[in-house]
Structure formats: structure tokens, C-alpha cells
N, C-alpha and C positions, 0 to 999 in steps of 0.2 A: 167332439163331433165337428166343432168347427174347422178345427186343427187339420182333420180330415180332407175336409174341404178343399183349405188350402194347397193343402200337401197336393193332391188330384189334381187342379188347377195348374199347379208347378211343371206337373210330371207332365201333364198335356203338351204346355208349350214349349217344355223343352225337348220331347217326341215331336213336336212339330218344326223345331227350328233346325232338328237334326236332319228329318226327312226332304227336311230344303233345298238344307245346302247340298246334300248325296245328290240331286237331281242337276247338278248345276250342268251348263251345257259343254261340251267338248274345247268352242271356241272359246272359251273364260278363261281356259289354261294354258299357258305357255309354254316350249317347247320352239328347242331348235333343232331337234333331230328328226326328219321325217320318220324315222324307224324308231322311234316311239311315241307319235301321237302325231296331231295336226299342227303343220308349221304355217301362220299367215306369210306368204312371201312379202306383202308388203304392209309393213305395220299402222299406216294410216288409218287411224277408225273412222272417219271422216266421207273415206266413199267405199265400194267396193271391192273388193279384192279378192285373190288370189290365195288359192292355199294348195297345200301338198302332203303328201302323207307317202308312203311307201305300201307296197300288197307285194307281201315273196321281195322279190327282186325288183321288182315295175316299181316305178314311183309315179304318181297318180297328181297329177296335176286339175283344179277345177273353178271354176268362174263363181261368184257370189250371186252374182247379179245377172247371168245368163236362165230366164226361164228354159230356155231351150235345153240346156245341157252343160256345156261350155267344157266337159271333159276331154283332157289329154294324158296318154299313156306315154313312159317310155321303159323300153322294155330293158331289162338287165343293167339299171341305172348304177353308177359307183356311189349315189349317195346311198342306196340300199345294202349293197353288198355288206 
């Protein structure tokens, strides 16, 4: 019974250490290709920055730190292609 216990107790938190890490956010992971995920252009964790990603062809430029928006398009970029 007790055995039980434990065993349950285990399986708990390691369904919970799994469900964690799965969640983690886009910008944890690195990458230098806009066309497969989010590139920080400038690696400083320090202040705000800059990131980019690729949609089709367009490669999507956007501000961290701009409530307003701070997004820039350009369209039929060669780092997408």
C-alpha cells in the first residue's frame, strides 16, 4: 500500500516536470534561420530586442518592447526563399 503511494507520488511529478518543460516559450530556443523559427537579431538579453521569423516568402521583422506594434514586413525576402 505504501509502495503505492509512492509509486503515484513519482508518476505525479514526473507528468508534471514533463508538462513544463513542453510549455516552454518560443524565445528559449535558438535558431539562426528565420525559416524555421524565431531568430533574436540581436542577442543581448540585457535590453530589448529585435526578432524575426520568416511567413511564405515575407520575413517579419518586430520590436520587443514596442507596446504599439513595432512590426515590419519585407516582402519576397532572400532569407526566406
Amino acid at each position: 500500500m505504501k509502495l503505492e503511494k509512492i509509486f503515484a507520488a513519482l508518476a505525479i511529478a514526473f507528468a508534471c516536470m514533463v508538462m513544463a518543460s513542453c510549455g516552454a516559450s518560443p524565445r528559449e530556443t535558438q535558431v539562426n534561420n528565420p525559416r524555421e523559427g524565431i531568430v533574436r537579431v540581436f542577442p543581448d538579453n540585457n535590453v530589448p530586442s529585435f526578432y524575426k521569423r520568416c511567413d511564405g516568402t515575407t520575413l517579419i521583422y518586430w520590436f520587443e518592447g514596442d507596446r504599439r506594434g513595432g512590426l515590419t514586413a519585407v516582402p519576397d525576402s532572400p532569407e526566406c526563399k
